[in-house]
C-alpha positions in Angstrom: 149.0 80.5 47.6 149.3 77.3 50.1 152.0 78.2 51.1 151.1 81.2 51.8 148.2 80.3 53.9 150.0 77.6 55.5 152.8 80.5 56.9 150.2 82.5 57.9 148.2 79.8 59.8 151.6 79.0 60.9 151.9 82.5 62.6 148.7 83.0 64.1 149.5 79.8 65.7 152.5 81.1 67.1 151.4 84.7 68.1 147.9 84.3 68.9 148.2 84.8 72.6 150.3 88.0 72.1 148.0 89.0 69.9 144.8 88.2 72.0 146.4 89.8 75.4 147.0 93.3 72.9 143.8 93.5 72.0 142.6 93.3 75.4 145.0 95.8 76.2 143.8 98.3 73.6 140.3 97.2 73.9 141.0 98.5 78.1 142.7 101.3 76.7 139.9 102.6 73.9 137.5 103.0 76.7 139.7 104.5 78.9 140.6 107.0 75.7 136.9 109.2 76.8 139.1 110.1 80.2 140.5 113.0 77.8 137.8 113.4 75.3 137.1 116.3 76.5 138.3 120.0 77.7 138.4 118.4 81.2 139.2 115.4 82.6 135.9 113.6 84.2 135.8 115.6 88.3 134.8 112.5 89.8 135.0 112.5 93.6 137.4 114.5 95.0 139.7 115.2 91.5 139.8 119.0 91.8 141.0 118.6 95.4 144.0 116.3 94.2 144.3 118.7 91.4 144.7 122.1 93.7 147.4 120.3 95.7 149.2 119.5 92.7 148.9 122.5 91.2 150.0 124.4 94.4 153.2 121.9 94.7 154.2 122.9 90.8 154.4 126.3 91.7 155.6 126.0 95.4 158.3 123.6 94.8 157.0 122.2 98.0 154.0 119.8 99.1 152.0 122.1 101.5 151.6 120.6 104.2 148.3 122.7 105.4 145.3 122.1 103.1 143.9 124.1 100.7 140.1 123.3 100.2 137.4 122.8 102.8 138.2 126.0 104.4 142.4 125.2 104.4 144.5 125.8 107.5 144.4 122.3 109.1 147.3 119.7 108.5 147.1 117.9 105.4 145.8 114.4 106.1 145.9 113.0 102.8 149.0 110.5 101.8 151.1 112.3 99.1 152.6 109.6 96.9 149.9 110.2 93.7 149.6 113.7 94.5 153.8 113.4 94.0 153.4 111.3 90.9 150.8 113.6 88.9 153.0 116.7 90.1 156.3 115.5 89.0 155.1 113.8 85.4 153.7 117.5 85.3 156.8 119.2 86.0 158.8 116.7 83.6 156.6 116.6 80.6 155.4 120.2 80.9 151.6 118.8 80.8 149.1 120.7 83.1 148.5 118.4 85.7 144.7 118.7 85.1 145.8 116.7 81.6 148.0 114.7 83.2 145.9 113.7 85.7 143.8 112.0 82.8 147.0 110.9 81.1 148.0 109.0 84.0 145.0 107.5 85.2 144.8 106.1 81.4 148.7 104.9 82.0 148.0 103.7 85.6 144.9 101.4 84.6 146.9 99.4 81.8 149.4 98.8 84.6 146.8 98.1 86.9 146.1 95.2 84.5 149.4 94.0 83.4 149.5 93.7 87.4 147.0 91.6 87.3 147.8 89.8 84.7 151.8 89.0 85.8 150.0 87.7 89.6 147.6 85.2 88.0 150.4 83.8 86.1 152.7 83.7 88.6 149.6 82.1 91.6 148.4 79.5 88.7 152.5 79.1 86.3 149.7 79.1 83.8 149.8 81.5 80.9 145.7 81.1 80.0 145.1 81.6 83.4 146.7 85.2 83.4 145.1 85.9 79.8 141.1 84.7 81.4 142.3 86.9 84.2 142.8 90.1 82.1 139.8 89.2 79.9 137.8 89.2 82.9 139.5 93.1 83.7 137.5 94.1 81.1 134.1 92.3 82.3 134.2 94.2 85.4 131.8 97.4 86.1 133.9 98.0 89.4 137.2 97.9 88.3 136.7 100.1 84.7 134.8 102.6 87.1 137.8 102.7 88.9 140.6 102.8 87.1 138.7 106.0 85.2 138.7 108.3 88.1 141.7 110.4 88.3 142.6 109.1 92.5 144.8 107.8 94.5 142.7 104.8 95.0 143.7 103.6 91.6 147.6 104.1 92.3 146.4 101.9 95.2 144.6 99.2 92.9 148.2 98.6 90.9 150.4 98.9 94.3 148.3 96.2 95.4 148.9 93.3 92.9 152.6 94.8 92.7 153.2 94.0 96.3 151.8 90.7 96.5 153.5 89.4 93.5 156.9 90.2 95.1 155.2 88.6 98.6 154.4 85.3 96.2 157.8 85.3 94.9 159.6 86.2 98.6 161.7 89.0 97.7 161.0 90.7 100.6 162.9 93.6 99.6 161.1 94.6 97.0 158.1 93.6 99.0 159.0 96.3 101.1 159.4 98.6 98.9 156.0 98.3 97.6 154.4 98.3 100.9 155.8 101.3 102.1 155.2 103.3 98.7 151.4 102.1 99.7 152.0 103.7 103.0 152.0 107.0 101.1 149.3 106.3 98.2 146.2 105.8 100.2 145.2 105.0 103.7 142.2 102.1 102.6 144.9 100.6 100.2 147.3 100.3 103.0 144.8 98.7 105.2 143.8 96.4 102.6 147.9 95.3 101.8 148.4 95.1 105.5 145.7 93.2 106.5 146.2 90.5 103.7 149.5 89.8 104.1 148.6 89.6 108.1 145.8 86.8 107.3 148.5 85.3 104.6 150.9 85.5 107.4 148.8 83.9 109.9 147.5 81.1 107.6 151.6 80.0 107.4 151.5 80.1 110.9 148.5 77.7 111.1 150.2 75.8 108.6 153.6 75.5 110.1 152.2 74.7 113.4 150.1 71.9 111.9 152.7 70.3 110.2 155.0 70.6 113.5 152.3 69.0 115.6 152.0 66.4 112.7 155.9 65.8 113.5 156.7 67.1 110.0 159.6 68.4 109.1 158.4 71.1 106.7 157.3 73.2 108.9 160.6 75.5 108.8 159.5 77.2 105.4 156.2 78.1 106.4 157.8 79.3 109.6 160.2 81.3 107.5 157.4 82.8 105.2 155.1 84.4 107.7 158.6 85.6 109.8 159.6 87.6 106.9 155.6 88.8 106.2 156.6 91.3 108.6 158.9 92.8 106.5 156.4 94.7 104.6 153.9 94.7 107.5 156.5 96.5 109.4 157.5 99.0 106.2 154.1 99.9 105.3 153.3 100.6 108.8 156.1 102.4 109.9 156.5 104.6 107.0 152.4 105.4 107.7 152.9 106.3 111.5 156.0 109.0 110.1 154.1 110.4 107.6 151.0 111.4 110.2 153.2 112.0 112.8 154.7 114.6 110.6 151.6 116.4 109.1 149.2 115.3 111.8 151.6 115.3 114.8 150.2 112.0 116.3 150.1 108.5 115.5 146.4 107.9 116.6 143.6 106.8 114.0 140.8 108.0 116.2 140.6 112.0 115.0 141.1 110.7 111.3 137.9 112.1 109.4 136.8 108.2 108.0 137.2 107.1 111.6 135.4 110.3 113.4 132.5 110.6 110.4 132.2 107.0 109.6 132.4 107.8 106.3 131.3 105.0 103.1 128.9 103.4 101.2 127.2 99.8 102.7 127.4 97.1 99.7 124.6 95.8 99.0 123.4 93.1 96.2 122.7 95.8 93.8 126.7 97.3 94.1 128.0 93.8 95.0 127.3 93.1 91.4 129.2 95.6 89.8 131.5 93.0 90.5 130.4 91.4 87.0 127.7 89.4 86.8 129.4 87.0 84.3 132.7 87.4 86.6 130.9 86.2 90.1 129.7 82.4 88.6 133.6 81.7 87.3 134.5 83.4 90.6 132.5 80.3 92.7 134.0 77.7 89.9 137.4 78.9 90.6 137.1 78.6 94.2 136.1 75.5 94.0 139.0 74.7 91.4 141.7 75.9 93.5 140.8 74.4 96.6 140.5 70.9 94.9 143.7 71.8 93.3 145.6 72.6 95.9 149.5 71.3 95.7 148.5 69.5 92.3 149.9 70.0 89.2 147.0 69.6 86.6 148.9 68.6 83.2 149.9 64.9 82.1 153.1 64.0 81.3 154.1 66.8 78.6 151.3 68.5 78.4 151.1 72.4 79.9 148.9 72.7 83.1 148.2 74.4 85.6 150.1 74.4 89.5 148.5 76.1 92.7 151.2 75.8 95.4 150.1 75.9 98.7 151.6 79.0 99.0 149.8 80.7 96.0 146.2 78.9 97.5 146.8 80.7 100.9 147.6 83.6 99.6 144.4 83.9 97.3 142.1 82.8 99.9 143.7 85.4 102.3 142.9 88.1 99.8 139.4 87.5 99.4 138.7 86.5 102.4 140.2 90.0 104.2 138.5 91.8 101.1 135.2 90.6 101.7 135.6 91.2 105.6 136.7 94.8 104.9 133.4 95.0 102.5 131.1 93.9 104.9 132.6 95.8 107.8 129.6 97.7 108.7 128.1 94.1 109.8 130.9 94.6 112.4 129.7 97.7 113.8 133.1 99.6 111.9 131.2 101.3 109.2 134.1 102.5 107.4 134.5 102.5 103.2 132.9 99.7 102.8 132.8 101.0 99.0 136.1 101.4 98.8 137.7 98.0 100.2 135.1 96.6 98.1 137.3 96.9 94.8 140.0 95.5 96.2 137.8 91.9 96.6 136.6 93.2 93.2 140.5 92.9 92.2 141.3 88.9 93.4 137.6 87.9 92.6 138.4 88.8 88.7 141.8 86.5 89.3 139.8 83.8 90.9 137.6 83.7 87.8 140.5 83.3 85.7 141.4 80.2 87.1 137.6 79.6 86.8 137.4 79.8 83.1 140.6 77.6 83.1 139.1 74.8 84.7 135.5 74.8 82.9 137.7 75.0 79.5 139.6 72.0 81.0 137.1 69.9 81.7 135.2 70.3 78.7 138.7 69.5 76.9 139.9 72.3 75.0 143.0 70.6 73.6 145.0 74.3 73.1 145.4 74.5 76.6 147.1 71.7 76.8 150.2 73.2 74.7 152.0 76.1 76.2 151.6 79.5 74.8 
């Protein structure tokens, strides 16, 4: 019977941070599960209008390039890459795409996760930092509300994560790749991604320049980093500018209907804490973790820790700081989805607070983060 106990000790000991990160996988995925409990899939927003489109492609063959709803007859301004994805799984599988449009926003927010998940870990090279960071997913009123609505925001809210871990890692091919599928998921997704690794770029810049001025000779990887930031700058803003020139015929923002109608939600305290209220005080402890961390590995000799490169710090505190200017862009007289940008801070804040729980679990001296998962 001891020995028994002692093998199975033995194994939880082993597996318990598999174990832990599948349960918050299916704990995400049970309430997800209420996205098909039903004859329909929940019509938040504009789901019917997605659903029409995709409908009309299935029988078409063809993405119409005139709309259908609000009257119909104008170019279609809408980006067509989830519209694509719901069609062809539809097409594929044989599922209506009103099911599958539940189906995948069920499949799309456990990858929306795992996204987040494979970033923390690769901006902290700490596994409990990743696991905090998905634990936190799940603390979240403003992510779960969006990754249940059937929209291309929440392609957007995966391609996100997906293109910035390839931007930390510099394989700017894939990078690429990633930014210029965002190009055709969702205009305020693109603007986020774009504006990010911009800030990110321009931080290198800053830091390149400092350390030439400091007579360093590091200065030729920073240099190197924010050169090849373009990359995806350039991809995810070229492959934009075709796609409206195409269905639009122009390149100019100005006749766009957010642009014309102003169109979003100001955040206020109220909607700023659907953030999570127990995500925003690990949020603060993280910031203040990371930037006292900064080029440190935390671990004595043998132990497992925790590593912020410089590279990882700027990248971070380019995403939340572009996210929270994007939030609170009404304050600069742009008054455009202020809502909507405002789940993409939502998205790095819940990171952030992963490295937060690290550091207050740290310092109180949890000794099973001291030995690798």
């Amino acid at each position: 019977m001891s020995d028994a106990l002692e093998r199975l000790l033995g194994s939880a000991k082993k597996y318990w941070f598999m174990g832990a990160l599948i349960l918050i996988v299916l704990v995400a995925l049970w309430y997800r599960m209420g996205v098909i409990n039903s004859f329909v899939v929940p019509t938040y927003g504009n789901t019917m209008y997605h659903v029409g489109i995709e409908r009309e492609t299935i029988l078409t063959g063809h993405y119409p390039r005139y709309e259908l709803s609000y009257g119909g007859g104008f170019p279609n301004f809408y980006v067509p890459a989830y519209r694509l994805l719901i069609s062809s799984m539809s097409v594929a599988t044989g599922i209506d795409p009103m099911v599958m449009s539940g189906l995948m926003t069920i499949t799309i927010a456990i990858f929306v996760l795992l996204a987040m998940f494979a970033v923390a870990y690769r901006l902290s090279c700490n596994l409990y930092v990743a696991l905090f960071a998905a634990f936190f997913f799940l603390m979240s009123p403003e992510i779960t509300i969006f990754t249940i609505r059937p929209l291309p925001e929440l392609l957007g809210l995966f391609m996100v994560p997906f293109t910035l871990y390839f931007v930390i890692r510099r394989d700017w091919p894939i990078a690429a790749i990633g930014a210029a599928i965002t190009a055709l998921t969702h205009q305020m997704t693109l603007a986020t991604l774009a504006a990010v690794i911009g800030a990110y770029m321009a931080f290198q810049l800053a830091r390149a320049g400092w350390d030439f001025y400091r007579k360093k000779g590091g200065y030729k990887e920073p240099l190197s980093i924010a050169l090849w930031c373009l990359v995806p700058i350039m991809a995810a803003c070229f492959t934009y500018g075709l796609w409206q020139l195409y269905t639009l015929g122009t390149i100019s923002l100005s006749g766009i209907a957010q642009v014309v109608y102003r169109e979003g939600n100001v955040v206020d305290l109220p909607l700023f804490l659907r953030t999570g209220v127990f995500v925003l005080p690990f949020f603060a402890i993280g910031v203040a973790y990371i930037a006292s961390s900064i080029g440190n590995s935390k671990k004595a000799e043998g132990e497992y820790g925790c590593t912020i490169t410089i590279d990882a710090a700027l990248l971070m505190f380019a995403w939340a700081a572009i996210t929270l200017l994007l939030t609170f862009n009404d304050k600069l007289g742009i008054h455009i989805f202020m809502d909507r940008f405002f789940t993409f801070f939502v998205q790095i804040a819940i990171i952030i607070a992963g490295f937060g729980m690290y550091a207050l679990l740290d310092a109180i001296g949890l000794d099973v983060l001291k030995v690798k998962p």
